[in-house]
KOLDOVO-883335 format. One record per residue (C-alpha): residue in one letter; x, y, z. Coordinates in steps of 0.5 Angstrom, whole numbers, plus 500, padded with zeros to 3 digits. Example, Ala and Ser with C-alpha at 12.3 -4.5 7.8 and 13.67 -1.06 7.14 Angstrom:
BEGIN
A525491516
S527498514
end
This chain:
BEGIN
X253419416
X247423414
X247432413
X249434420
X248441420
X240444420
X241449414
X241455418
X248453420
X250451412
X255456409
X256454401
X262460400
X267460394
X274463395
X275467388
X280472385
X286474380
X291468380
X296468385
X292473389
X293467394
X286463394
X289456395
X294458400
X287461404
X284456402
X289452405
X290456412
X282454413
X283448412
X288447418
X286451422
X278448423
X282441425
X281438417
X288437415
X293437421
X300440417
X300446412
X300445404
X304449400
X302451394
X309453391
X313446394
X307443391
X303440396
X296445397
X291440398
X286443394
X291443389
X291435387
X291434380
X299434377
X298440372
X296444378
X302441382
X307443377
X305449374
X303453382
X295454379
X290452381
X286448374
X279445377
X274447382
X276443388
X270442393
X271440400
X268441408
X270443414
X267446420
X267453425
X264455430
X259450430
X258452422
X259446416
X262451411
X262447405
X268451401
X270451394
X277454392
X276456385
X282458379
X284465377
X287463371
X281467365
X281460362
X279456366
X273462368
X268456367
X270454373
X269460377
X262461373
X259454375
X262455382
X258461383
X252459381
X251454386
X254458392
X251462397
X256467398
X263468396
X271471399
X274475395
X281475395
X285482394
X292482395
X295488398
X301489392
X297488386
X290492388
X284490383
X286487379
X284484371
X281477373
X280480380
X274485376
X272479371
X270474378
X267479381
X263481376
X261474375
X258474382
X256480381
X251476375
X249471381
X247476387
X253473390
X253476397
X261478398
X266479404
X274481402
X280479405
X286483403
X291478402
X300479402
X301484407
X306482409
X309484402
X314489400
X309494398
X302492401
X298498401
X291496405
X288502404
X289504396
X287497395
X281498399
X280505394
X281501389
X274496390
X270502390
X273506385
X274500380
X269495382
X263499384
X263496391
X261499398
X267497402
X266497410
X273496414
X272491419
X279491421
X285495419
X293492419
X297492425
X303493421
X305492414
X311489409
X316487415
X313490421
X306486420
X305482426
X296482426
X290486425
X286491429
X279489430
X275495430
X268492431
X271490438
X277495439
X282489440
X289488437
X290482434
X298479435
X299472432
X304468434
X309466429
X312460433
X305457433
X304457425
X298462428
X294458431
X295461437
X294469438
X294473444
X288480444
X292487446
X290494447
X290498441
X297501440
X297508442
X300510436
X294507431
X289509437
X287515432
X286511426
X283505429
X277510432
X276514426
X275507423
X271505428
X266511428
X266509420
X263502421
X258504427
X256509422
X256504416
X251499421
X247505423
X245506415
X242499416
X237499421
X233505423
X233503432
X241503431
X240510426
X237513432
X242511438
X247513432
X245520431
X244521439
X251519440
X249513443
X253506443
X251500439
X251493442
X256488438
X251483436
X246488433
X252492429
X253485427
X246484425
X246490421
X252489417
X249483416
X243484413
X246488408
X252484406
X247480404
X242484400
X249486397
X249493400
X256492402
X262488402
X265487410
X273487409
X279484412
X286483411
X292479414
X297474410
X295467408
X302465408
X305468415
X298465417
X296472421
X289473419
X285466418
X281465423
X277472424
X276470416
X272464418
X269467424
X266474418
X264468414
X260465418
X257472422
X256476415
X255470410
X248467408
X246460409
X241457404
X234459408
X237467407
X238467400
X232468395
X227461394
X230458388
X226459380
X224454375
X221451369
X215446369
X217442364
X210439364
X206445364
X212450361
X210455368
X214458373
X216456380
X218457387
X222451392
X224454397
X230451401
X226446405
X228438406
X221437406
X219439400
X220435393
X227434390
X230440386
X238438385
X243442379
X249439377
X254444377
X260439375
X262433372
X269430373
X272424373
X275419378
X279413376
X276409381
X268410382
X268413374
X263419373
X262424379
X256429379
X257435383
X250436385
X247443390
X240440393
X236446393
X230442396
X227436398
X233431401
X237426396
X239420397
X243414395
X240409391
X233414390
X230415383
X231422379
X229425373
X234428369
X233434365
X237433360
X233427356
X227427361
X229420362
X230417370
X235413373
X238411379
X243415383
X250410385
X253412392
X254420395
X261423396
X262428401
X268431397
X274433400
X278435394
X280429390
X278424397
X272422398
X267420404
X261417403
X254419406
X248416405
X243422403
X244430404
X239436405
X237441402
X243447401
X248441401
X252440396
X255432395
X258428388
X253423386
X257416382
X253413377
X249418374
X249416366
X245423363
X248428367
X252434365
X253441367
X247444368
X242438368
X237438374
X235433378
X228432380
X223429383
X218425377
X212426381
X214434381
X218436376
X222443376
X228445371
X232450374
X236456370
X242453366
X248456366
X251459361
X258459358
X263463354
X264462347
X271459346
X277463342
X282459341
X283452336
X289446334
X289441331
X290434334
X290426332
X292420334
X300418335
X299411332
X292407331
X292404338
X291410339
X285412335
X280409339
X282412346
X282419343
X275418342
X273417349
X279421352
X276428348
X268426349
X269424357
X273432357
X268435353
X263432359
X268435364
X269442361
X263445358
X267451354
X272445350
X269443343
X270438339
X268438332
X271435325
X273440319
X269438313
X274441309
X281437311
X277432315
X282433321
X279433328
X279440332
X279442338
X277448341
X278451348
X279458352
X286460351
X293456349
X293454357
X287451357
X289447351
X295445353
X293443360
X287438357
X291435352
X297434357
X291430361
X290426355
X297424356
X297421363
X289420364
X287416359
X294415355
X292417349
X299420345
X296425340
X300430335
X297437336
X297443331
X298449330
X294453334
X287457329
X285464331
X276462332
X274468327
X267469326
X263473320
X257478320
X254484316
X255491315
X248493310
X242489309
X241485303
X236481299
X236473296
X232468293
X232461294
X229456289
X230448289
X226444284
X228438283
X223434279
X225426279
X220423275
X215422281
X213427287
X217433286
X222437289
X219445291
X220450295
X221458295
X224463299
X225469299
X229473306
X233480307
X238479312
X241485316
X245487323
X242485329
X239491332
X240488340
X247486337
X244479338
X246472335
X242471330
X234472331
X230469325
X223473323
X217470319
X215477316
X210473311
X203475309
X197472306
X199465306
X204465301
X208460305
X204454310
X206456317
X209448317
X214450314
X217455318
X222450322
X225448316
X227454313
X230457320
X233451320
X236452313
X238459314
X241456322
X246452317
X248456312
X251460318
X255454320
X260456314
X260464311
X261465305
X268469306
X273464308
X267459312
X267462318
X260461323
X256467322
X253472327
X250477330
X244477323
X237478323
X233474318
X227476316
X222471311
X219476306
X215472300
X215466297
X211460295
X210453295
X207447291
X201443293
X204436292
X211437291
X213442298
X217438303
X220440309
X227439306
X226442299
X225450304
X230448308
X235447301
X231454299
X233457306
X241456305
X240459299
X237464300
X241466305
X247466301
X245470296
X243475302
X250475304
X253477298
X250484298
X249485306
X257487305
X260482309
X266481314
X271477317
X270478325
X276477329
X277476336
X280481341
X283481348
X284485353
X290484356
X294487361
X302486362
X305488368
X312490367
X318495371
X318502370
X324501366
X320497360
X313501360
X316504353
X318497350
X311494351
X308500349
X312500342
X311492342
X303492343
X302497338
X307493333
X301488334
X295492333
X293493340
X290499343
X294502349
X287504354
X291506360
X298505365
X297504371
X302506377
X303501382
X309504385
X315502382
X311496378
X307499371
X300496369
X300497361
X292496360
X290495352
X286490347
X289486342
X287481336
X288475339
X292472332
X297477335
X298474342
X301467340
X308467343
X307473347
X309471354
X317468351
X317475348
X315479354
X319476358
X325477354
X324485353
X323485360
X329480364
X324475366
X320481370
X314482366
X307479367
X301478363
X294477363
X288477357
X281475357
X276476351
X274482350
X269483344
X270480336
X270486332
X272487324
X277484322
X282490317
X282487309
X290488309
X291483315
X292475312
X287470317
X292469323
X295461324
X301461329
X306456328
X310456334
X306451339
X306443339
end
């Protein structure tokens, strides 16, 4: 089965939004309703398709970015159900990256919230096209319209209603189709796969008019033939009011909304047809951009089968049946089972093993896809994340991804020595899988360190252990990830001469460091004059200050944010060597560290909880207690938002708490925020509370 679908009629869509917003339940909806499962999966009863892997099953989240296809109105929307949880946020930004456009989930009770800003700022990075649908209407509480005022106010979005609620809480039954002035009714009995379009209720006829003349208004504003038949009070053809909001949607100007319940089934269906009205497919969006590895210039591929293959692995994942799965978009060109590519990686060609059309965890094979497609290749030995897939004859890197850094570390090692084999493999085939988990030794204790986004994240990678690989493993108390910088600039010298009988050893360097003006990580500056140091040298010496960064000089944390400037030096005719600049380099740094007024840098989160009314005092107090920063409370009717930043050191054990303070009511999120200065009466955190 080859690509069915002409790239006019392809849809790359992810469904995105804070956790338990309802994405795997719409994702779910989808899925029955355009014909690819034939019963409902629940995500609570633990059956969500898309839901497969048993750590998403018993916890009620979705982990990994689950792939599949389904089709609607003649349109193949390839759909991809990502987390909300901000750690695994790696998921929804390689997601992104590969997608034409997106849905953002918003439910009705909770508004914009936390991780709701952080994805949406995510798509806003990769000029993702967006529709929203407000979800949970029929909740206790759902309030469409403020939800709505919240996307402008907080998201800087452009909302435009396409429809309103008929109904709320209780008494939702369906939707208001504003662009055709039509209600829409489901029917409860046929699991809303049946609904029946009425008149517009007198009582909401008002409303539905001012609403109306809002979106022909909005569709007017983009397009000067529809503006003049506006301003004239003329009426506007559907199909060109389509083609205007549209247009757009696309350009980013506007984001079309929609509401309905995902759980009651009431809402899918116009979901689908907006995905397809107002979404891009991959000839709409903008001609992918990348690198001539051979010549280093920029350019151009445009979405075509017939020119050459341009493909980014945007995903790594294990099978245990087929062994490494590559989920690849093919910008260009066609790929084909069997075919020869180039991967980026290490330059080196190989042959691709069959091609997967994935649906979920299931799989269908096919024999080659198109451009726009995306598909999961077996067989590929060089891939990871980020790699591009190229044509040898006309070869193009595409923009990698980037990923943040991780913020949370715990010891780990093998339960017995039949398992200190397994654990290798287990923590490399992850590491290959998950671009934001990090494994490393410490060359102080020797013990093997892990390193992921948060305690979720590594609780869920290490239970994986358990079951995929059966690997039994101890695990550490988990170590804040701290980091150190400076606040002045300061001045060293670094001299290694080593004299051994023969040839020498010489190099000479001297280096001011200072703050990164930009707030970079590191930039390294050659400021010599006249020759003093030969200009072969300079790799090794940026190399050797890049290594004495690995460890500071406080408590031996990476250093960062330091600009660092070579100013003078020297070197010996004979005995210099590329070695001997990079020993001076180290010390060199070190010596400028110790009068640049260093700091231990700590990582702080924002973290939002949402408690009762009652509790708002409790967890304020508490917060303060952990060196946090109230920002702000929100209200949201009887249920109260505590917004604050908060070192992450004292943020281990805070879920238990919370939930004690507030009778198993209270929630919270928190996501990372910025590293800042570390108090000097505060001790260096390692919580002792997770095994």
């Amino acid at each position: 089965m080859s690509n069915p679908s002409p790239l006019a009629r392809i849809r790359n869509i992810g469904i995105m939004a804070h956790i338990d917003a309802g994405k795997t339940t719409t994702s779910e909806r989808i899925l029955y309703y355009t014909g690819i499962n034939y019963k409902l999966g629940e995500v609570h009863e633990g059956t969500a398709t898309m839901d497969w892997m048993p750590q998403e099953q018993e916890r009620g989240i979705t982990i990994t970015a689950a792939a599949t296809t389904c089709f609607w109105r003649d349109k193949q929307i390839n759909l991809i159900d990502t987390p909300g949880h901000v750690d695994f946020t790696a998921e929804v930004e390689r997601s992104l990256r590969v997608l034409d456009g997106a849905v953002a989930v918003f439910c009705a009770v909770g508004g914009v919230e936390p991780q709701s800003e952080t994805v949406w700022h995510q798509a806003e990075r990769y000029s993702v096209p967006r529709i929203a649908f407000i979800n949970k209407m029929d909740r206790l509480g759902a309030d469409f319209f403020g939800t709505v005022k919240e996307m402008d106010e907080t998201l800087g979005a452009r909302p435009v209603l396409l429809q309103i609620p008929w109904g709320a809480s209780e008494t939702f039954v369906g939707v208001i189709d504003l662009l055709r002035m039509k209600g829409i009714r489901y029917r409860d009995e046929t699991l809303g796969a049946e609904f029946v379009e009425e008149e517009i209720p007198e009582e909401m006829g008002d409303e539905a008019r001012q609403w109306h003349g809002k979106l022909m208004e909005a569709a007017a504003e983009g397009d000067d033939g529809l503006l003049e038949q506006f301003v004239h009070g003329e009426p506007l053809g559907i199909e060109d009011v389509r083609a205007s909001l549209r247009a757009q949607t696309i350009a980013n100007r506007i984001t079309p909304v929609l509401c309905g319940s995902a759980f009651k089934n009431k809402g899918i269906q116009p979901l689908l047809d907006a995905v397809v009205d107002y979404l891009p497919s991959p000839v709409e969006v903008p001609a992918m951009k990348g690198t001539n590895p051979d010549t280093g210039a920029e350019e151009v591929r445009k979405a075509n089968d017939n020119n050459p293959l341009a493909a980014l692995v945007f995903k790594i994942a294990s099978d245990p049946f087929v062994g490494q799965l590559s989920f690849v978009r093919v910008y260009s060109g066609r790929l084909k089972s069997g075919m020869t590519v180039t991967s980026s990686l290490q330059g080196k060609k190989e042959r691709t093993g069959h091609l997967l059309r994935m649906h979920a965890n299931k799989r269908e094979e096919v024999e080659e896809i198109g451009a726009g497609d995306i598909c999961a290749v077996v067989g590929l030995k060089n891939a990871s994340t980020g790699t591009t897939l190229y044509d040898p004859k006309h070869p193009l890197v595409l923009e990698a991804m980037r990923f943040p850094e991780p913020v949370i570390s715990v010891a780990i090692e093998p339960k017995s020595r039949a398992d200190q084999d397994k654990l290798s493999g287990a923590l490399q085939s992850l590491q290959r899988e998950d671009p934001t988990f990090r494994v490393h030794t410490d060359n102080d204790t020797g013990q093997m360190i892990i390193s992921g986004m948060g305690e979720l994240h590594l609780e869920v990678l290490v239970d994986r252990m358990k079951r995929e690989f059966g690997v039994q493993a101890h695990v550490g108390n988990p170590q804040v990830s701290y980091r150190e910088t400076i606040l002045a600039t300061g001045e060293g010298v670094g001299r290694y001469i080593k004299q051994t009988g023969g040839r020498g050893q010489y190099g000479h360097v001297e280096l001011r460091i200072e703050p990164h003006p930009e707030g970079r990580e590191f930039e390294f500056v050659n400021g010599t004059v006249g020759g003093v140091i030969p200009k072969e040298y300079f790799k090794a010496i940026e190399a050797g200050v890049k290594e004495a960064m690995e460890t500071g000089i406080m408590a031996g944390y990476p250093v960062r944010g330091v600009k660092a400037t070579v100013f003078h030096g020297s070197f010996h005719a004979v005995d210099s060597s590329e070695p001997a600049f990079k020993i001076a380099a180290s010390m060199a740094f070190k010596d400028a560290m110790r009068q640049a007024r260093p700091v231990i840098l700590e990582p702080v989160m924002k973290a939002d909880a949402t408690v009762p009314e009652l509790n708002v005092g409790d967890v304020i107090h508490h917060f303060n207690s952990r060196r946090g920063r109230i920002l702000k409370v929100v209200s949201r009717g009887k249920i109260q938002v505590v917004e604050a930043f908060v070192p992450l050191a004292e943020m281990f054990g805070y879920a238990t708490q919370l939930r004690s303070l507030t009778q198993g009511r209270g929630t919270y999120v928190m996501e990372f925020h910025a590293f800042e200065e570390l108090p000097p009466n505060v001790p260096l955190a390692q919580a002792s509370f997770w095994r």
